[in-house]
C-alpha positions as CSV (number, residue, x, y, z in Angstrom):
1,X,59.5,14.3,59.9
2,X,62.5,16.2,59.7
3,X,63.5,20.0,60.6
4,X,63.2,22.0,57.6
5,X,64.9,24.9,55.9
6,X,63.5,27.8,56.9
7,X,61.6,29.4,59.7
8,X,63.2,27.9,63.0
9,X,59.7,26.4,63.8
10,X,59.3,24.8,59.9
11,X,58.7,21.3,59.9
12,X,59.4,19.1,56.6
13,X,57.7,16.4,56.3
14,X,58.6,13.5,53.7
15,X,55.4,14.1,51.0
16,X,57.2,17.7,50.7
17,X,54.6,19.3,53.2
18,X,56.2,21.8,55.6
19,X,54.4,23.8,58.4
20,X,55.5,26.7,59.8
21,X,54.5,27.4,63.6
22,X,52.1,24.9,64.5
23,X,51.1,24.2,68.6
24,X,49.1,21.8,66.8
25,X,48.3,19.8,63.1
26,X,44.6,21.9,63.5
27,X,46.8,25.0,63.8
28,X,48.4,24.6,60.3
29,X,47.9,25.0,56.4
30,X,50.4,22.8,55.0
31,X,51.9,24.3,51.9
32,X,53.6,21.3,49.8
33,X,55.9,24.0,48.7
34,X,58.1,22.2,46.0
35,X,54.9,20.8,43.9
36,X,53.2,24.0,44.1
37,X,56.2,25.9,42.8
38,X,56.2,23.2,39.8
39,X,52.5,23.7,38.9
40,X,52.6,27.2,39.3
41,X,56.1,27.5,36.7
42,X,54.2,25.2,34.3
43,X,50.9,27.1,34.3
44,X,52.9,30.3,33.8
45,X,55.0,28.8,31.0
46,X,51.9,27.2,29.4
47,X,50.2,30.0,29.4
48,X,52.9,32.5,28.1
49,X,53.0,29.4,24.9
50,X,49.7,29.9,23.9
51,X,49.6,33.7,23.8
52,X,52.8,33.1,21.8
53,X,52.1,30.8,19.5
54,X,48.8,31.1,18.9
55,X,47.5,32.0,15.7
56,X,45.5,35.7,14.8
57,X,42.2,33.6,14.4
58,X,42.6,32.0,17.2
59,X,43.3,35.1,19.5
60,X,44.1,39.1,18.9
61,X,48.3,39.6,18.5
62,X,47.8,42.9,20.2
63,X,46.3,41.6,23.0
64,X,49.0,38.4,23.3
65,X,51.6,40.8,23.3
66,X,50.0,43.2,25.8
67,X,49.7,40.4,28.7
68,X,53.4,38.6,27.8
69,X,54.7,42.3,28.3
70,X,52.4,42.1,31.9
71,X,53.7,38.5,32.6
72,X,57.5,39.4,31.9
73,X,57.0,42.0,34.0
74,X,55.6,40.3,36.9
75,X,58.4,37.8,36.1
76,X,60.6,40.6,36.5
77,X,59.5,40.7,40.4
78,X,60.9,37.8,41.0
79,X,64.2,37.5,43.0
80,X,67.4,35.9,41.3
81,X,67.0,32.7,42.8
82,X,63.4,32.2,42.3
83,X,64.8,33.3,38.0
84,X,67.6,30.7,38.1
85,X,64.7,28.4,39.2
86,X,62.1,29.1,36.8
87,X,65.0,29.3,34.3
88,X,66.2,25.9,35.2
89,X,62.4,24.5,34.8
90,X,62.2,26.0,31.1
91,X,65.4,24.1,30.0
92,X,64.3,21.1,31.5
93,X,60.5,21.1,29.9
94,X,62.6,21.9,26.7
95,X,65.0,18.6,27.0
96,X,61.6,16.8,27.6
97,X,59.0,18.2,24.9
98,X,59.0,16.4,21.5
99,X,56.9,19.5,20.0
100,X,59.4,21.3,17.9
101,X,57.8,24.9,18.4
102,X,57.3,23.9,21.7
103,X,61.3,23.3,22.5
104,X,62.0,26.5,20.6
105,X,59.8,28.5,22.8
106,X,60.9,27.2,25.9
107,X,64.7,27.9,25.1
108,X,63.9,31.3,24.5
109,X,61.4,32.1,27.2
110,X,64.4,33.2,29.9
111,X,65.5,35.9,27.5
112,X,61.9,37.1,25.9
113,X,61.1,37.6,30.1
114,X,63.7,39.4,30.8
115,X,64.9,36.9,33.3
Protein backbone atom coordinates (compact mmCIF):
# COMPACT_ATOMS: atom_id res chain seq x y z
CA UNK A 1 0.00 0.00 0.00
CA UNK A 2 1.44 3.18 -0.93
CA UNK A 3 0.30 7.04 -0.50
CA UNK A 4 -1.34 8.04 -3.64
CA UNK A 5 -1.70 11.01 -5.84
CA UNK A 6 -4.35 12.91 -4.84
CA UNK A 7 -6.53 13.69 -1.85
CA UNK A 8 -3.95 13.80 1.26
CA UNK A 9 -5.96 10.86 2.77
CA UNK A 10 -5.92 8.66 -0.90
CA UNK A 11 -4.42 5.43 -0.44
CA UNK A 12 -3.05 3.35 -3.66
CA UNK A 13 -2.98 0.22 -3.39
CA UNK A 14 -0.94 -2.16 -5.87
CA UNK A 15 -4.22 -3.78 -7.97
CA UNK A 16 -4.80 0.12 -8.90
CA UNK A 17 -7.50 0.49 -6.12
CA UNK A 18 -7.25 3.84 -4.26
CA UNK A 19 -9.61 5.02 -1.31
CA UNK A 20 -10.12 8.26 -0.46
CA UNK A 21 -10.85 8.91 3.40
CA UNK A 22 -11.37 5.75 4.99
CA UNK A 23 -11.43 5.36 9.23
CA UNK A 24 -11.92 2.00 8.04
CA UNK A 25 -11.93 -0.75 4.70
CA UNK A 26 -16.19 -0.84 5.56
CA UNK A 27 -15.97 2.97 5.20
CA UNK A 28 -14.82 2.87 1.50
CA UNK A 29 -15.84 2.31 -2.26
CA UNK A 30 -12.71 1.48 -3.85
CA UNK A 31 -12.64 3.05 -7.26
CA UNK A 32 -9.80 1.08 -9.42
CA UNK A 33 -9.48 4.32 -11.13
CA UNK A 34 -7.03 3.54 -14.08
CA UNK A 35 -9.04 0.31 -15.36
CA UNK A 36 -12.26 2.13 -15.11
CA UNK A 37 -10.95 5.05 -17.13
CA UNK A 38 -9.79 2.28 -19.85
CA UNK A 39 -13.20 0.69 -20.11
CA UNK A 40 -15.02 3.66 -20.05
CA UNK A 41 -12.51 5.34 -23.23
CA UNK A 42 -13.12 2.04 -25.07
CA UNK A 43 -16.88 1.91 -24.56
CA UNK A 44 -16.99 5.48 -25.69
CA UNK A 45 -14.82 4.87 -28.69
CA UNK A 46 -16.64 1.66 -29.56
CA UNK A 47 -19.66 3.11 -29.52
CA UNK A 48 -18.85 6.34 -31.47
CA UNK A 49 -17.43 3.33 -34.41
CA UNK A 50 -20.54 1.79 -34.78
CA UNK A 51 -22.71 4.89 -35.20
CA UNK A 52 -19.92 5.76 -37.68
CA UNK A 53 -19.53 3.09 -39.58
CA UNK A 54 -22.47 1.51 -39.60
CA UNK A 55 -24.40 0.99 -42.65
CA UNK A 56 -28.23 2.95 -43.40
CA UNK A 57 -29.80 -0.65 -43.05
CA UNK A 58 -28.35 -1.31 -40.20
CA UNK A 59 -29.16 2.09 -38.34
CA UNK A 60 -30.72 5.71 -39.46
CA UNK A 61 -27.61 8.31 -40.67
CA UNK A 62 -29.59 11.06 -39.15
CA UNK A 63 -29.88 9.60 -36.06
CA UNK A 64 -25.89 8.45 -35.98
CA UNK A 65 -25.04 11.81 -36.68
CA UNK A 66 -27.35 13.34 -34.05
CA UNK A 67 -25.77 11.37 -31.01
CA UNK A 68 -21.80 11.62 -32.32
CA UNK A 69 -22.73 15.52 -32.48
CA UNK A 70 -24.09 14.80 -28.50
CA UNK A 71 -20.97 12.60 -27.72
CA UNK A 72 -18.38 15.14 -29.12
CA UNK A 73 -20.03 17.47 -27.24
CA UNK A 74 -19.92 15.73 -23.99
CA UNK A 75 -16.24 15.02 -25.10
CA UNK A 76 -15.93 18.60 -25.32
CA UNK A 77 -16.50 18.81 -21.34
CA UNK A 78 -13.65 17.16 -20.75
CA UNK A 79 -10.61 19.01 -19.33
CA UNK A 80 -7.26 19.07 -21.50
CA UNK A 81 -5.68 16.42 -19.68
CA UNK A 82 -8.42 14.08 -19.47
CA UNK A 83 -8.37 14.96 -24.01
CA UNK A 84 -4.59 14.28 -24.20
CA UNK A 85 -5.56 11.02 -22.43
CA UNK A 86 -8.37 9.81 -24.31
CA UNK A 87 -6.40 11.09 -27.33
CA UNK A 88 -3.39 9.09 -26.41
CA UNK A 89 -5.86 5.83 -25.98
CA UNK A 90 -7.25 6.39 -29.76
CA UNK A 91 -3.67 6.25 -31.24
CA UNK A 92 -2.81 3.37 -29.28
CA UNK A 93 -6.10 1.13 -30.21
CA UNK A 94 -5.15 2.39 -33.70
CA UNK A 95 -1.30 0.97 -33.60
CA UNK A 96 -3.12 -2.21 -32.29
CA UNK A 97 -6.28 -2.91 -34.56
CA UNK A 98 -5.73 -5.01 -37.70
CA UNK A 99 -9.34 -3.74 -39.09
CA UNK A 100 -8.44 -1.22 -41.72
CA UNK A 101 -11.68 0.99 -41.30
CA UNK A 102 -11.26 0.44 -37.81
CA UNK A 103 -7.42 2.14 -37.72
CA UNK A 104 -8.86 4.87 -40.01
CA UNK A 105 -11.50 5.76 -37.65
CA UNK A 106 -9.55 5.76 -34.66
CA UNK A 107 -6.84 8.21 -36.21
CA UNK A 108 -9.46 10.48 -36.95
CA UNK A 109 -11.67 10.29 -33.87
CA UNK A 110 -9.46 13.33 -31.92
CA UNK A 111 -10.30 15.72 -34.62
CA UNK A 112 -14.08 14.54 -35.69
CA UNK A 113 -14.55 15.24 -31.45
CA UNK A 114 -13.35 18.21 -31.39
CA UNK A 115 -10.74 17.18 -28.97
Amino acid sequence: MERALGPPDAVQHGSGLVTVGCASVAQCTPTYAARVKEILMRAVVEAAAFLELATDDVLDHDIAVKELESMAYLLGQLNESEKRELVAFTEAEADRTVSADYGEFLRQFPEAMGL
